[in-house]
C-alpha positions in Angstrom: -17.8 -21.7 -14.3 -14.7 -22.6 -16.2 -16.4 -21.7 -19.6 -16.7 -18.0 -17.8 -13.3 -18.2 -17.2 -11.9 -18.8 -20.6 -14.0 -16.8 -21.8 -12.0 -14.8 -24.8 -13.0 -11.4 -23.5 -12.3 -12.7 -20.2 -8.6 -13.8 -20.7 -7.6 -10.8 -22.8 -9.1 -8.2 -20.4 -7.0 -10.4 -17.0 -3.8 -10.2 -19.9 -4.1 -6.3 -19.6 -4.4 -5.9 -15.9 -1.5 -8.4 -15.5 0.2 -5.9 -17.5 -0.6 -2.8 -16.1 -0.1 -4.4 -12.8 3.6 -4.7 -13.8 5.7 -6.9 -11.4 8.7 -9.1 -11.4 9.1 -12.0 -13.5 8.6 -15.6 -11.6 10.8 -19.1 -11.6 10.8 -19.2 -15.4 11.8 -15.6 -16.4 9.3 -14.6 -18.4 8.6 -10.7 -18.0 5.3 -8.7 -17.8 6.4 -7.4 -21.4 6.4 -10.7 -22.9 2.7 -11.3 -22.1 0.6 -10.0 -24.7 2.5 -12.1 -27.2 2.5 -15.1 -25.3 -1.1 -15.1 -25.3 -1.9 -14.2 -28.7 0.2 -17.4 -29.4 -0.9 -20.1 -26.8 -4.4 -18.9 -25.6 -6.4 -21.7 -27.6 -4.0 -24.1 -26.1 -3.7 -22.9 -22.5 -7.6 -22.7 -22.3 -7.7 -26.4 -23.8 -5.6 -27.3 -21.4 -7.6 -26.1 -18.4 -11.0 -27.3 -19.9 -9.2 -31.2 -20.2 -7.6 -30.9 -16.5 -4.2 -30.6 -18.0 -2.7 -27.4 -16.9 -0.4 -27.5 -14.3 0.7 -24.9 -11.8 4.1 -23.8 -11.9 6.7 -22.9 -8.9 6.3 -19.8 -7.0 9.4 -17.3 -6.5 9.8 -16.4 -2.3 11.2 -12.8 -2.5 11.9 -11.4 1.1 11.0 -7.1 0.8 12.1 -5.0 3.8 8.9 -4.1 6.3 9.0 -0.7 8.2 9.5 -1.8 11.7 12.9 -3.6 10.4 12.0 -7.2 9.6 11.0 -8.6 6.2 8.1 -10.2 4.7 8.3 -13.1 2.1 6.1 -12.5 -1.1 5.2 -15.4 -3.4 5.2 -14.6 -7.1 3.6 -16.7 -9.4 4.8 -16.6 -13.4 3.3 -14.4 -15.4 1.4 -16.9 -16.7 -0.1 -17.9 -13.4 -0.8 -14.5 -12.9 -3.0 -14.4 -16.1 -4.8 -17.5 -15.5 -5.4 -16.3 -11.9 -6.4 -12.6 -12.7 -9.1 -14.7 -15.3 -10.5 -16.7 -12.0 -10.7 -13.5 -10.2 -12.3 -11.5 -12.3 -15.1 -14.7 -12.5 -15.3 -14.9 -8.5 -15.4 -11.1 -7.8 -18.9 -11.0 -9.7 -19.9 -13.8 -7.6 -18.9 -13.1 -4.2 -18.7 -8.9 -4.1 -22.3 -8.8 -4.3 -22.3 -10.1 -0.6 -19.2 -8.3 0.8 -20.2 -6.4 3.6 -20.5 -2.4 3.3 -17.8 -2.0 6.4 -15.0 -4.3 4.4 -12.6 -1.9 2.4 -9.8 -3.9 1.4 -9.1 -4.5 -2.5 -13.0 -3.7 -3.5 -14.2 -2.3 -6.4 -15.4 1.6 -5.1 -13.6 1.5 -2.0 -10.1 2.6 -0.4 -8.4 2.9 2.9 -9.6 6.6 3.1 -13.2 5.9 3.5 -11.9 3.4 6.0 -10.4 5.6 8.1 -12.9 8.2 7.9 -15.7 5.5 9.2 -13.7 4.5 12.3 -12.9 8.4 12.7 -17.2 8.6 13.0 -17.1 5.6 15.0 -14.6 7.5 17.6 -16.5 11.2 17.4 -19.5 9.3 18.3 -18.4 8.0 21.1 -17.2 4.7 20.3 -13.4 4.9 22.3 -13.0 1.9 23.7 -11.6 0.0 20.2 -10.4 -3.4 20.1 -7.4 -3.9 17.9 -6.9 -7.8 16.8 -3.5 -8.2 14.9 -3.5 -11.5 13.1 -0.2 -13.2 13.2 1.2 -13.4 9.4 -2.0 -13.9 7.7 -1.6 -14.4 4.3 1.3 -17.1 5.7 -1.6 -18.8 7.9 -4.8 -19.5 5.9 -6.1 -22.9 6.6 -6.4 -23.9 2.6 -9.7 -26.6 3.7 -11.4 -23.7 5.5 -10.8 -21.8 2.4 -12.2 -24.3 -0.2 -15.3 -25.3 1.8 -15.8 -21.0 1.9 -15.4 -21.4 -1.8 -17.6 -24.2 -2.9 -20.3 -22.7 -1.4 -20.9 -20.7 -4.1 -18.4 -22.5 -6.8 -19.3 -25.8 -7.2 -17.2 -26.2 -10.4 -14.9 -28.9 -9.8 -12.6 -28.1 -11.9 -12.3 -23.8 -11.2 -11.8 -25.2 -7.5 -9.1 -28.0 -8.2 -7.2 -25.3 -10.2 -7.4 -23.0 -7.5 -6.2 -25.5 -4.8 -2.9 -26.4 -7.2 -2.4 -22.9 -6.9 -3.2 -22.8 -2.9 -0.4 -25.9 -2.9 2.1 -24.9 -5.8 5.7 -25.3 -4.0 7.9 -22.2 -3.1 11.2 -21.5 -4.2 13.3 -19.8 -1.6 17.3 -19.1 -1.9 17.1 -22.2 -4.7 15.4 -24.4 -2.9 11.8 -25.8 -3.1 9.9 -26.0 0.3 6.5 -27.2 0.2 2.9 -25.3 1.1 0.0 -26.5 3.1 -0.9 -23.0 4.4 -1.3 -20.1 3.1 -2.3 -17.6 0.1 1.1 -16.1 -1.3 1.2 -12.3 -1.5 1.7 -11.2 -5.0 -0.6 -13.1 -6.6 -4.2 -11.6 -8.3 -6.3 -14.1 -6.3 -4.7 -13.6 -2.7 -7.2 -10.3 -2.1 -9.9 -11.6 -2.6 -9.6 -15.2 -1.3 -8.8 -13.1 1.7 -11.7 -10.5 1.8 -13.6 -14.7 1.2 -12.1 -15.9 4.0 -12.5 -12.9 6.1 -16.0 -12.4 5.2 -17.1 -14.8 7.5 -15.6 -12.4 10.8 -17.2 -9.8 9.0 -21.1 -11.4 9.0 -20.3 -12.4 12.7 -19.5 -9.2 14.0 -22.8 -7.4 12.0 -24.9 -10.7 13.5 -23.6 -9.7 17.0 -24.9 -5.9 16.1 -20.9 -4.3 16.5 -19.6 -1.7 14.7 -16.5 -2.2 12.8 -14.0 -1.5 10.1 -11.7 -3.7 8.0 -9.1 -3.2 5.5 -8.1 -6.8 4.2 -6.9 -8.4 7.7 -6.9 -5.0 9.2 -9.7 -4.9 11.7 -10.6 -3.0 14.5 -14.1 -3.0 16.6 -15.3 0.0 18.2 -17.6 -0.1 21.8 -18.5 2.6 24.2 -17.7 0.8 27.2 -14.0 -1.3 28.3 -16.1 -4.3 29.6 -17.9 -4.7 26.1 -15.0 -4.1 24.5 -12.7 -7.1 26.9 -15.9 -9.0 26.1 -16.1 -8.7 22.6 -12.3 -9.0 21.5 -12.8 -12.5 23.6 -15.4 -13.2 21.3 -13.9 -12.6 18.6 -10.4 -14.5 19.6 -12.2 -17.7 20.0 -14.4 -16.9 16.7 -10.8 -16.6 14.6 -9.2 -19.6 16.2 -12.3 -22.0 16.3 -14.2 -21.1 13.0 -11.5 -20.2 10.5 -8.7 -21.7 12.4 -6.2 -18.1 12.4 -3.7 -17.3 15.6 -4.0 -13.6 16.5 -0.7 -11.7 17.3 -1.7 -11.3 21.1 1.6 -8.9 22.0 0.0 -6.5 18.9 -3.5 -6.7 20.0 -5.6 -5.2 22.7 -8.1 -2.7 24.2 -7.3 1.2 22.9 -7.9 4.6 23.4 -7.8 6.7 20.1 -4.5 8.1 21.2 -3.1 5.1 21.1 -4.8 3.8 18.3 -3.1 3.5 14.5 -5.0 3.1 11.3 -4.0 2.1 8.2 -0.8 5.1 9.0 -2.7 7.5 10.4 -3.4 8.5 14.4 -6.2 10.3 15.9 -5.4 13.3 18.5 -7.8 15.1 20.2 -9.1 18.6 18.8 -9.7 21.6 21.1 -11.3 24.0 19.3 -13.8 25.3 21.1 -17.9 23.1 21.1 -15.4 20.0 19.7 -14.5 18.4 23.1 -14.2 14.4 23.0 -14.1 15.1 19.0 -10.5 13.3 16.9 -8.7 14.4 13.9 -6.7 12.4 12.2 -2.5 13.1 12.0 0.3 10.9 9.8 1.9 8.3 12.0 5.7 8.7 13.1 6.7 5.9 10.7 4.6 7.4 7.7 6.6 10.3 8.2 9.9 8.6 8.4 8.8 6.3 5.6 8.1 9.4 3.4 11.7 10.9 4.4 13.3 7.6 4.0 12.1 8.0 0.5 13.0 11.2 -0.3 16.8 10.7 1.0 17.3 7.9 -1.3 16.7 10.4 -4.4 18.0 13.9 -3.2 21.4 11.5 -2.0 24.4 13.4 -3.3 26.3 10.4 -4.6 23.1 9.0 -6.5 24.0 9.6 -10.7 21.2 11.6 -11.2 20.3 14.6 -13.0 18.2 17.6 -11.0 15.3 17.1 -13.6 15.2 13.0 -12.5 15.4 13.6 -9.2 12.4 16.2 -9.6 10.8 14.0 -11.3 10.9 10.9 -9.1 10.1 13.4 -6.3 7.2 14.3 -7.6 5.7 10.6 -7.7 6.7 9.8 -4.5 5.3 12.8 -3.5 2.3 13.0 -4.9 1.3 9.6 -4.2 1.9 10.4 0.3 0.4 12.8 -0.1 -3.0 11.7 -1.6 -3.0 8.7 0.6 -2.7 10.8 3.5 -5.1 13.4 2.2 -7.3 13.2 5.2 -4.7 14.3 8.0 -3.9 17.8 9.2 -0.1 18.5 7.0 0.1 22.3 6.5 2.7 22.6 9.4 4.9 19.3 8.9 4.9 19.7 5.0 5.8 23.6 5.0 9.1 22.5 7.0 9.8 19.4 5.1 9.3 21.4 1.5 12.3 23.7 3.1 14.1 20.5 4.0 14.0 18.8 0.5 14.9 22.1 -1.3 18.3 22.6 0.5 19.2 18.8 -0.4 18.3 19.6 -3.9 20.9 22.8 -3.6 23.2 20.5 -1.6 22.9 17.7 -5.0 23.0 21.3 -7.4 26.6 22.5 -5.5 27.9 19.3 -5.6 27.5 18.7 -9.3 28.9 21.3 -9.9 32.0 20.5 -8.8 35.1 22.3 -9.4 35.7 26.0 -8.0 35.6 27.6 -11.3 33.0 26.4 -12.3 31.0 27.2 -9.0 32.6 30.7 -9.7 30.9 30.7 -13.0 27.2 29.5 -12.3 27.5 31.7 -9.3 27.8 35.0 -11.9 25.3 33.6 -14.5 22.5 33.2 -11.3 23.6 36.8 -10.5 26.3 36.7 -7.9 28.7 39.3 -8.1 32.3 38.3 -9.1 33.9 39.1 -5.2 31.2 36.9 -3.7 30.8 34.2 -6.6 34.8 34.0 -6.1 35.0 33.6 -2.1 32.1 31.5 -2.1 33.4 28.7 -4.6 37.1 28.9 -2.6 35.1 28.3 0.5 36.0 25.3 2.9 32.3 25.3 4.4 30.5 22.0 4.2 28.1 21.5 0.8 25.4 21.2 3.8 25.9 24.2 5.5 26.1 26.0 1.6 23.2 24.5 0.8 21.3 26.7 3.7 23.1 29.3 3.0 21.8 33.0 1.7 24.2 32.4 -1.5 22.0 29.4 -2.8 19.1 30.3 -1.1 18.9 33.7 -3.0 19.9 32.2 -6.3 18.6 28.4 -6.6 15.0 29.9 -5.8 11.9 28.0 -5.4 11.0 29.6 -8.8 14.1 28.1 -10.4 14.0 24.6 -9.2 9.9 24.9 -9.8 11.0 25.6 -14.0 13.4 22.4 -13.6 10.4 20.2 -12.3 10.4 20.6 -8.8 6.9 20.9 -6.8 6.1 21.9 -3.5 4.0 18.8 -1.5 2.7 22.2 0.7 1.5 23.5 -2.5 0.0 20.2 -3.7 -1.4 18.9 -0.6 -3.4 22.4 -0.7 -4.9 20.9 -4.3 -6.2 17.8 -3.2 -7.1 17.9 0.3 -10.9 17.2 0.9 -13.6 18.7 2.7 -14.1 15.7 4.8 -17.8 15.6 4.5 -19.7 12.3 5.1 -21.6 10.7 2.5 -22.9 7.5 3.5 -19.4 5.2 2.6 -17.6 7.3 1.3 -16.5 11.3 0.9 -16.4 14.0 -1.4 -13.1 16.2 -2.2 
């Protein structure tokens, strides 16, 4: 397997996902940018180096990133040229283990996305499936027994070499706050190989629950099992909570986990409320979460903030990215309502970033007459001692920084976008058409 993996096609394909993948740099420095040259230069050599047993692993950078709920997580990032040389041993094991990946497993697969996930357990739940078990495994990634791993792995790798350079990766010290703390659990989060040594590991669940005959989604280690009555449901999240800490030795977040209804069930950032149009009774469609809507707005206030030193055509632009991206991932859910008032929203902070640019009272005065204000109103308006807020919502910027106007500086309305790209939500088999 280790000839597949220095393969030259092989390594020069992994060196231009590493770089579209972007990303910091790790312990040594050495930026994304800086790739494609070091691997003209020291391919021969890095590939000799693996084939004779002489590479060695480097140090992995701990970077804590805020969560939503408050707390952090801790990502591991490998060097950049880790990240190669791991992308290369991905790329080799996806062809050998995606072929058995069950149909029901979404996470990080070639073809398949959180949508289709959603939309299966949103079947599962108009079929009458409502009793769902929701199993929250405690820090995952932080918890994955590295022998259970292996043995998963050498039964189809039996290259000892592909798996000893795997396992120096599995053990490769992390550097946190300048110090070095060693690893003997765990897949660190940032690197090309943690997906899929997770979907691996994970496949195991995955084969138990279709042996068993249980319907059920996953997204990576998001999984949820779906039964049509509580005492099959009690019984089967027992199951699988012995299954987990037994077979593949990982602790379940008990306090996070339990028996729902879909009204209290969240996927993936969506919810599921009942619909009562008429002939649709014990029927679900699917909503944005509270925190996918405070996420989004958390988002937008960092870029429409007054004080940020940016133009109106870079905060347009960055709005639209942020934008666009919500709202395709959240494609699926009912927005019209929620997006219509949040367009309004962002367009008086834009006026309230416009006004304040602007200044001094003259020269309010003065872009006041150019956008058509008379001279008694421009005048009293840019003396006034009103709040830029409450000017912002105001008929005088309403009527003259018009959604036409800010749409020729960039701007886009999510309302109007959302209307693009939403789908028609019809089932085909795994996935859907839009």
């Amino acid at each position: 397997m280790l000839e597949e993996v220095i393969n030259i096609r092989n390594m020069q394909q992994a060196c231009i996902r590493v770089v579209q993948n972007k990303g910091s740099a790790g312990v040594d420095g050495m930026s994304v940018n800086a790739l494609k040259d070091y691997v003209r230069m020291n391919r021969v050599l890095t590939a000799k180096a693996l084939k004779d047993g002489e590479y060695r692993s480097q140090t992995i950078l701990g970077v804590s990133i805020p969560k939503s709920n408050g707390k952090t997580r801790l990502l591991g990032i490998p060097t950049v040229c880790d990240r190669w040389l791991q992308q290369c041993v991905a790329q080799v094991l996806e062809l050998k283990f995606e072929f058995d990946f069950k149909p029901h497993s979404y996470g990080f697969r070639p073809g398949k996305n959180a949508q289709q996930c959603v939309l299966q357990s949103q079947q599962y739940i108009n079929e009458g499936f409502q009793h769902i078990v929701d199993i929250d495994l405690k820090s995952f990634f932080d918890e994955v027994d590295h022998c259970v791993l292996l043995q998963l792995l050498y039964r189809k790798v039996k290259c000892k070499a592909t798996l000893k350079l795997i396992r120096s990766w599995l053990r490769a010290p992390i550097m946190i706050d300048g110090k070095l703390t060693k690893r003997r659990k765990g897949v660190p989060q940032g690197s090309p190989l943690s997906p899929l040594l997770s979907n691996i590991m994970l496949h195991e669940l995955d084969r138990h629950l279709e042996k068993c005959g249980i319907k059920y989604v996953r997204y990576a280690d998001d999984f949820s099992i779906y039964c049509n009555k509580k005492s099959e449901a009690r019984k089967m999240g027992n199951e699988v909570f012995l299954f987990l800490k037994n077979k593949l030795k990982l602790p379940i977040n008990l306090d996070k986990s339990g028996i729902r209804r879909p009204v209290n069930f969240k996927l993936l950032g969506y919810e599921f409320v009942p619909t009562y149009e008429k002939g649709t009774k014990g029927k679900y469609q699917l909503v944005v979460s509270e925190s996918g809507w405070k996420e989004l707005k958390n988002k937008i206030r960092v870029i429409t903030r007054k004080t940020a030193p940016l133009t109106l055509a870079e905060r347009t632009k960055q709005l639209k990215g942020v934008c666009r991206g919500w709202v395709n991932y959240f494609r699926l859910a009912s927005l019209v309502g929620k997006l219509g008032t949040l367009d309004s929203w962002v367009r008086n902070r834009l006026r309230y970033c416009i006004w304040k640019d602007w200044k001094k009272a003259e020269r309010r005065r003065k872009n006041l007459m150019r956008l058509g204000v008379d001279y008694q109103h421009a005048y009293a308006w840019s003396r006034t001692r009103k709040g830029g807020w409450t000017i912002a919502q105001s008929p005088i910027m309403t009527t003259t920084i018009t959604l036409e106007r800010l749409a020729k500086r960039g701007y886009e309305s999510m309302l109007d976008y959302y209307l693009k790209v939403r789908p028609e939500q019809t089932f085909m088999g795994n996935s859907f058409t839009s």
